[in-house]
N, C-alpha and C positions, 0 to 999 in steps of 0.2 A: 549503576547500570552502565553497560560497557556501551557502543557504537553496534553491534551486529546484535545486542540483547534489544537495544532501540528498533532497529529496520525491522523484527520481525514482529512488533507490537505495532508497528504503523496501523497496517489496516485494525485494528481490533482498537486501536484510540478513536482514530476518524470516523465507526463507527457507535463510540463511547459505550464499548465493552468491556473496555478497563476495571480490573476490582479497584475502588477509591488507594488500597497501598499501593500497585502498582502505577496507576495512573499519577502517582505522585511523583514517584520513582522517575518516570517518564519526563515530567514536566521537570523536572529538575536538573534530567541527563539536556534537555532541549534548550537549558537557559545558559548551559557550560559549555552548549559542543557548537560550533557553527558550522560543522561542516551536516551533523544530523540536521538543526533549522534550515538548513539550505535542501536538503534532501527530503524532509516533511513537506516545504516550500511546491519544490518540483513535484513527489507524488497529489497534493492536494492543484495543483496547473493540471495535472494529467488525468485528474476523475473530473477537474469539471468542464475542461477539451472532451472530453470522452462521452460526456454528457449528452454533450450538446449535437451527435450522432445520434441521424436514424436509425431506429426500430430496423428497417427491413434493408437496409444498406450494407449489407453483407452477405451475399450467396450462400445458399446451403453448404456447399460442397466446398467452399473458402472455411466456413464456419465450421463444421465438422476436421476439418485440415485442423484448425490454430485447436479447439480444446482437445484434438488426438498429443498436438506438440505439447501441449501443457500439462495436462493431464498427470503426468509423472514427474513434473518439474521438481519440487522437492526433493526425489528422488534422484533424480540425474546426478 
């Protein structure tokens, strides 16, 4: 498993949607790369920062803004 094969399995590990071969794959690419453990590191600080925000602390019209920009991210 390469570095960009890694970043795009993050969220689908953390939610341990992993098939057992890939999840292996993973765990292995994460014990060779330190620049990936340090970037698992960061995304896992940043959902549970994220967390710990209120339900309603975000305006409508803020909130329709950001999933209009994202929406296509992929894409872009």
């Amino acid at each position: 498993m390469n570095c960009d094969e890694f970043v795009e399995l993050v969220t689908a590990y953390l939610d341990g949607a992993l098939e057992p071969a890939v999840e292996q794959r993973f765990a292995e690419h994460l014990t060779e790369c330190d620049g990936c453990d340090r970037y698992l590191e960061q995304i896992r600080t940043t959902v549970a920062a994220l967390g710990q925000l209120p339900e309603q602390g975000l305006a409508a019209d803020a909130r329709d803004r950001l999933l209009a920009a994202f929406r296509d991210w992929p894409a872009g």
